[in-house]
N, CA and C atoms as an extended XYZ file, in Angstrom:
300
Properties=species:S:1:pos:R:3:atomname:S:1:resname:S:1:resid:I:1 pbc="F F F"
N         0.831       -1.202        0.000 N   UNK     1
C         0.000        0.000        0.000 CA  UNK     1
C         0.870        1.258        0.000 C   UNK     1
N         1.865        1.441        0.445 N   UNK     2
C         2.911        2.298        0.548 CA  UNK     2
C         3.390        2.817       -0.558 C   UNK     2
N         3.974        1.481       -0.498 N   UNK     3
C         4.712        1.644       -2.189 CA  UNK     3
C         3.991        1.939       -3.311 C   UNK     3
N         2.819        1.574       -3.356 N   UNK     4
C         1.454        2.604       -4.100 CA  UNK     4
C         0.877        3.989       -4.182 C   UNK     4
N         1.135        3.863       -2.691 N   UNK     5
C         0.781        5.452       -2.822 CA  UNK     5
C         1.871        6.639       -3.136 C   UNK     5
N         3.131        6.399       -3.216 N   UNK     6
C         4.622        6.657       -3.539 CA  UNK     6
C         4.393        6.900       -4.787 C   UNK     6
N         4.019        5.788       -5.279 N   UNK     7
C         3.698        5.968       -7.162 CA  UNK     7
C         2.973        7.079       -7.678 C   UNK     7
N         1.750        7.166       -6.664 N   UNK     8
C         1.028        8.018       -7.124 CA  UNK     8
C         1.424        9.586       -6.687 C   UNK     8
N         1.747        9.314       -5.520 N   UNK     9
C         2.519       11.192       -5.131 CA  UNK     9
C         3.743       11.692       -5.908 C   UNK     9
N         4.603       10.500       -6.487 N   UNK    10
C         5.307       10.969       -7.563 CA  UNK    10
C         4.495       11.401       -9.023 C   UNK    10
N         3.804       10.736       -9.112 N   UNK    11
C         3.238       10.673      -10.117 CA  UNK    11
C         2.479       12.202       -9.949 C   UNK    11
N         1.481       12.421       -9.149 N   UNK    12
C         1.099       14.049       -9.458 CA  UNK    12
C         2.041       15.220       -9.323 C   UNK    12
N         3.361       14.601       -8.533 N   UNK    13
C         4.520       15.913       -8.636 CA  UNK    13
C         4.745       15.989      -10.090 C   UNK    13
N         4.624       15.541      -11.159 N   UNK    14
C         5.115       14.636      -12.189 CA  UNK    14
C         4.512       16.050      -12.928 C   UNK    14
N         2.835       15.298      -12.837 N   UNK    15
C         2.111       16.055      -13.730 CA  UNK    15
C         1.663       17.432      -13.512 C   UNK    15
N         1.736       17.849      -11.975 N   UNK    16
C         1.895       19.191      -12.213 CA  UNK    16
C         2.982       20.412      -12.490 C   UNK    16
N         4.082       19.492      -12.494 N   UNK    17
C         5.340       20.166      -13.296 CA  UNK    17
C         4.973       20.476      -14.268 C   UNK    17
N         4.423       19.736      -15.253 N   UNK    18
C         4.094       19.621      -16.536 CA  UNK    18
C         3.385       20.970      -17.021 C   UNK    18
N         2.264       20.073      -16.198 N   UNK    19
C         0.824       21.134      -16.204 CA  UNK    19
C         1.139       22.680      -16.383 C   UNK    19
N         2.129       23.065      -15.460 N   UNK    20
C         2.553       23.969      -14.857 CA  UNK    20
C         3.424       24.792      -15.898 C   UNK    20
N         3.642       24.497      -16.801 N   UNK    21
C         4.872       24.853      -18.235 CA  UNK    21
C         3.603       24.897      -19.119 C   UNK    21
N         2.550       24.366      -19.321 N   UNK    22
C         1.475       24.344      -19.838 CA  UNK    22
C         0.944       25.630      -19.923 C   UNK    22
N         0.514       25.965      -17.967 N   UNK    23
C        -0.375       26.786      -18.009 CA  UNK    23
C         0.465       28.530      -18.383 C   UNK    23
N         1.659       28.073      -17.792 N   UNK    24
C         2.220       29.689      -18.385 CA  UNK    24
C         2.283       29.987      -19.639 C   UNK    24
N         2.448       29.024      -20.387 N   UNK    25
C         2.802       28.999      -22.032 CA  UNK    25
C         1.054       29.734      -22.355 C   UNK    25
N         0.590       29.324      -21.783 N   UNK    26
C        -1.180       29.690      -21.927 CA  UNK    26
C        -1.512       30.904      -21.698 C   UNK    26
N        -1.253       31.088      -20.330 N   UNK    27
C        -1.673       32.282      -19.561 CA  UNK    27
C        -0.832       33.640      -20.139 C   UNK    27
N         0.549       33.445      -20.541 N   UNK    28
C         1.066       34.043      -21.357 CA  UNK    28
C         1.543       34.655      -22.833 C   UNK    28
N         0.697       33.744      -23.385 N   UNK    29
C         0.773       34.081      -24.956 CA  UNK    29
C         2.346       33.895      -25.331 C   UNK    29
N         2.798       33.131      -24.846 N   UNK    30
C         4.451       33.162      -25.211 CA  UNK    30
C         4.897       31.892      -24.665 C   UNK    30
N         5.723       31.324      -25.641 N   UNK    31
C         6.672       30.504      -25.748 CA  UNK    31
C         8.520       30.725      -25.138 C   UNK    31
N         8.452       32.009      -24.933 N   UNK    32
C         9.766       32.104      -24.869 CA  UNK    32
C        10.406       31.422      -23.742 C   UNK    32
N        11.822       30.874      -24.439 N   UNK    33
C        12.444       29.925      -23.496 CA  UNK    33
C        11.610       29.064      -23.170 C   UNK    33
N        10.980       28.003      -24.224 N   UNK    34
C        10.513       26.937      -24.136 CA  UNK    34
C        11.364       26.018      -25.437 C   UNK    34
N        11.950       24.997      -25.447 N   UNK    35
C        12.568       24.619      -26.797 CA  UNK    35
C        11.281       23.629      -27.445 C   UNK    35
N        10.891       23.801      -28.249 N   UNK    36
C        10.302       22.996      -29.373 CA  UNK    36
C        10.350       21.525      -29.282 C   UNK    36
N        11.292       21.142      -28.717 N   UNK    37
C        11.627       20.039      -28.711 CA  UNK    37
C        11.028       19.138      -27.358 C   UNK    37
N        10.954       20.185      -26.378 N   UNK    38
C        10.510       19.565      -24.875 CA  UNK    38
C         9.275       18.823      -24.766 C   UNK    38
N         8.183       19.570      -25.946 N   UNK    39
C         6.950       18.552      -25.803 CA  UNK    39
C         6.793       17.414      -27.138 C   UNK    39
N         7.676       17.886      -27.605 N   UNK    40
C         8.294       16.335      -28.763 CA  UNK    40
C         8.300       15.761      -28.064 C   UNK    40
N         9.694       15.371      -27.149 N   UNK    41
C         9.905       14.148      -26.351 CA  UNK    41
C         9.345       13.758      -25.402 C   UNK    41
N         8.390       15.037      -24.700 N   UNK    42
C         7.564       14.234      -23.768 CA  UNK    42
C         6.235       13.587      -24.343 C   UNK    42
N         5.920       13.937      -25.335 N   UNK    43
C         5.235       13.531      -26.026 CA  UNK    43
C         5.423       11.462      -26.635 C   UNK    43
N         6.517       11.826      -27.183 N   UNK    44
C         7.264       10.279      -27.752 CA  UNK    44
C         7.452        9.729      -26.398 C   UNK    44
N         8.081        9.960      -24.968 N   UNK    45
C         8.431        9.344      -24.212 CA  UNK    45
C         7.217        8.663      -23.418 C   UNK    45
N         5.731        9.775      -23.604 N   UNK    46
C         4.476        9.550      -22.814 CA  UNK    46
C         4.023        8.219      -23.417 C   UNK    46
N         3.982        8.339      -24.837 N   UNK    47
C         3.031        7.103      -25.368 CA  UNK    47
C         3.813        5.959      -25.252 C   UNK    47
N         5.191        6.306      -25.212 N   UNK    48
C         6.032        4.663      -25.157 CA  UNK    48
C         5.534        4.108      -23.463 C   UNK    48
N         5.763        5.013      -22.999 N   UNK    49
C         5.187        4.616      -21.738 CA  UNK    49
C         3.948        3.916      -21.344 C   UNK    49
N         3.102        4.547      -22.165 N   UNK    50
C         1.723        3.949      -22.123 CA  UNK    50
C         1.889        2.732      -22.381 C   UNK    50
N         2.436        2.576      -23.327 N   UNK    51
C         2.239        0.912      -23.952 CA  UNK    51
C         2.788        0.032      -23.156 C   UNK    51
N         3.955        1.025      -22.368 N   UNK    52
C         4.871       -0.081      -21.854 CA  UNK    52
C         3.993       -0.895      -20.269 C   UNK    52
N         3.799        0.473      -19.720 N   UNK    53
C         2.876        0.390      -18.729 CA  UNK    53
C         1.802       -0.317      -18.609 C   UNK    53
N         1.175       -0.087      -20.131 N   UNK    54
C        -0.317       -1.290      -19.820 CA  UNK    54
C         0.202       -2.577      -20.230 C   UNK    54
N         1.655       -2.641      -20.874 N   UNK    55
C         1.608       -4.138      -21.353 CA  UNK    55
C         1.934       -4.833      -20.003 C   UNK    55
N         2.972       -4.139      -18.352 N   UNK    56
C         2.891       -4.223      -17.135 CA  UNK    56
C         2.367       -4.427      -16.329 C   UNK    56
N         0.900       -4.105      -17.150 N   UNK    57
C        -0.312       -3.876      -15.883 CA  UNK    57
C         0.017       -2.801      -14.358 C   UNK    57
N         0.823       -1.781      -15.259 N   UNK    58
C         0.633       -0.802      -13.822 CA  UNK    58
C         0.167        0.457      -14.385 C   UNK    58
N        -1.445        0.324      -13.551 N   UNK    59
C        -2.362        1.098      -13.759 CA  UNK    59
C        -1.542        2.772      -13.572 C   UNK    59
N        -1.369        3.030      -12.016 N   UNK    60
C        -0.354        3.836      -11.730 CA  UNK    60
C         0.161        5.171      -12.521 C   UNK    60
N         0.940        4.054      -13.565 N   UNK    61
C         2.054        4.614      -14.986 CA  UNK    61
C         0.880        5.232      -16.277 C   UNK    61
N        -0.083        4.038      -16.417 N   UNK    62
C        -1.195        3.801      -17.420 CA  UNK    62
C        -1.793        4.939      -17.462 C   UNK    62
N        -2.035        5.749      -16.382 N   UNK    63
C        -3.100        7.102      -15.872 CA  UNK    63
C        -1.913        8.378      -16.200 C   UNK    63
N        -1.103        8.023      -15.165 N   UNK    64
C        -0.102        9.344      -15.322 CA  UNK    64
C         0.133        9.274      -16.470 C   UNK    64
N         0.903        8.623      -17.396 N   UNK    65
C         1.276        8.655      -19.028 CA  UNK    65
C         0.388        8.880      -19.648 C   UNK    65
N        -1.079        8.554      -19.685 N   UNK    66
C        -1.795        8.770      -20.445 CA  UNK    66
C        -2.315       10.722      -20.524 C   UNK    66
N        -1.801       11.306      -18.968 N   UNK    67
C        -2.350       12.505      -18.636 CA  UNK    67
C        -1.029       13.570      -19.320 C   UNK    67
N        -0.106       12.897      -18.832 N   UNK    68
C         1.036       13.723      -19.366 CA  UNK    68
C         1.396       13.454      -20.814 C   UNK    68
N         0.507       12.480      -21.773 N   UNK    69
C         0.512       12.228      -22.987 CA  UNK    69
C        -0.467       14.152      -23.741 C   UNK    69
N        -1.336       13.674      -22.834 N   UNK    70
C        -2.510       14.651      -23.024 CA  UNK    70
C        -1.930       16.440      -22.499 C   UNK    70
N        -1.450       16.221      -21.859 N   UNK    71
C        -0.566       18.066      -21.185 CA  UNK    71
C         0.292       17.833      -22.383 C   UNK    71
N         0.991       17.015      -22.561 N   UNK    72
C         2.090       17.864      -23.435 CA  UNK    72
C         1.928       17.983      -24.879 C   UNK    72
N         0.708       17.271      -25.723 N   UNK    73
C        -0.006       17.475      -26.701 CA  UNK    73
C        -0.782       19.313      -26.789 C   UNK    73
N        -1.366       18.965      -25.333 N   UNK    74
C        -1.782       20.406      -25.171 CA  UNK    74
C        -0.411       21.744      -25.380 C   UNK    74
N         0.468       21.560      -24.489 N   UNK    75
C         1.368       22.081      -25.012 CA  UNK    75
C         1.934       22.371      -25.954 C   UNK    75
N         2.408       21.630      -26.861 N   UNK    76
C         2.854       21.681      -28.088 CA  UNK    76
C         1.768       22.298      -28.896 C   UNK    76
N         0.570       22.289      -28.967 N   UNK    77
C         0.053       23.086      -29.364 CA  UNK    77
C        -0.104       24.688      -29.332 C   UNK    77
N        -0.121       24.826      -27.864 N   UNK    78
C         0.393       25.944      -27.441 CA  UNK    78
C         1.390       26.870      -27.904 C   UNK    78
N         2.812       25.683      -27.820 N   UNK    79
C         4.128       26.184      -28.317 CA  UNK    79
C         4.125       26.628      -29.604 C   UNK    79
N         3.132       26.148      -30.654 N   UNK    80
C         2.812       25.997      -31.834 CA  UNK    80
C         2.267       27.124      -32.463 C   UNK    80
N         1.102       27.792      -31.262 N   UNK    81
C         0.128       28.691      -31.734 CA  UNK    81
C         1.122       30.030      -31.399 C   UNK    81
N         1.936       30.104      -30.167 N   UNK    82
C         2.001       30.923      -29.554 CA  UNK    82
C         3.247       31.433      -30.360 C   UNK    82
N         4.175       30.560      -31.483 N   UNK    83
C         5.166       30.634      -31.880 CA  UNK    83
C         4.481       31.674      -33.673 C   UNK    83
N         3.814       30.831      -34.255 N   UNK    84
C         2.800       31.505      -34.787 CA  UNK    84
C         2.684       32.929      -34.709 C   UNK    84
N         2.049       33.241      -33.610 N   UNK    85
C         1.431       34.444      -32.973 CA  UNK    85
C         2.643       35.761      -32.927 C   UNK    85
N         3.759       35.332      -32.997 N   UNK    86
C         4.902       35.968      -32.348 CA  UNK    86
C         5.226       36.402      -33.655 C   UNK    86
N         5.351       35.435      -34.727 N   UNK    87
C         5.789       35.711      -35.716 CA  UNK    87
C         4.957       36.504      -36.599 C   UNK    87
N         3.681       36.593      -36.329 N   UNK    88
C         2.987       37.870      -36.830 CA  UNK    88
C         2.965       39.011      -36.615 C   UNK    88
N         3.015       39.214      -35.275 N   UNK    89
C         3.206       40.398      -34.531 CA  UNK    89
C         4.873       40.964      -35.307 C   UNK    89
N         6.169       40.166      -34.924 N   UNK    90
C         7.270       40.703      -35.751 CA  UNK    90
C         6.793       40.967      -36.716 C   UNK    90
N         6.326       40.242      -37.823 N   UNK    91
C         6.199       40.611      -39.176 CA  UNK    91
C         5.814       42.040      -39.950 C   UNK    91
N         4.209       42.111      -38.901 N   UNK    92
C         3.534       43.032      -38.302 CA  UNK    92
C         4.635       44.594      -38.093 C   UNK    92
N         5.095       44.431      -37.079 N   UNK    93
C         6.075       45.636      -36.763 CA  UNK    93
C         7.312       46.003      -37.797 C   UNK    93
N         7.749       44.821      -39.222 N   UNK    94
C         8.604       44.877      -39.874 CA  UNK    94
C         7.166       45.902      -40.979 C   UNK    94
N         6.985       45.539      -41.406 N   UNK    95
C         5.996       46.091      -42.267 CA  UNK    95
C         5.336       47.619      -41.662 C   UNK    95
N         5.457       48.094      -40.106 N   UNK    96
C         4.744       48.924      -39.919 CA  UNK    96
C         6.013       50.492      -39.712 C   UNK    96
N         6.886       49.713      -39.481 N   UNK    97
C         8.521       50.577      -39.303 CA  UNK    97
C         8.666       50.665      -40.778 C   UNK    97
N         8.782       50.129      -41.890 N   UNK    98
C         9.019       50.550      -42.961 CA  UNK    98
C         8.204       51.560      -43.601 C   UNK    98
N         6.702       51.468      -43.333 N   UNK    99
C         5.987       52.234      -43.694 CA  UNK    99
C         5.813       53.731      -42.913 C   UNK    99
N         6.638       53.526      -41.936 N   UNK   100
C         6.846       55.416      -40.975 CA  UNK   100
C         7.556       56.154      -41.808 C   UNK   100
């Protein structure tokens, strides 16, 4: 029972790290100093997990991976839109300085 519940208190330190890079990327309209790459691999590392986990049978892993599959999808989207967004705004200000 111990050693279960260990799993799981790691496991939500886990995901609200995550969460937590999520919600600023959100709350902030900005990516900066986020690398592109961070919700790649948590991304690739979440689903290997999944599989690995349910082929284990530890539910535990099965939940957390599947949640931090789902945050860092969210993320990357984020990183995606917000990278987007940035680059309009520059574009935006290149086009509006030339025209002064």
């Amino acid at each position: 029972m111990m050693v279960e519940a260990i799993g799981w208190a790691s496991a939500l330190i886990l995901l609200l790290t995550v969460s937590s890079q999520v919600w600023k990327q959100w709350r902030s309209k900005a990516s900066t100093g986020v690398s592109k790459w961070l919700f790649i691999g948590q991304i690739s590392a979440s689903f290997g997990f999944v599989i690995y986990s349910f082929a284990v049978e530890n539910w535990v892993f099965v939940l957390t991976n599947l949640l931090l599959l789902f945050a860092s999808v969210l993320g990357q989207y984020l990183y995606l839109q917000n990278k987007h967004a940035e680059q309009k705004k520059t574009q935006a200000g290149h086009k509006k300085s030339r025209s002064a």
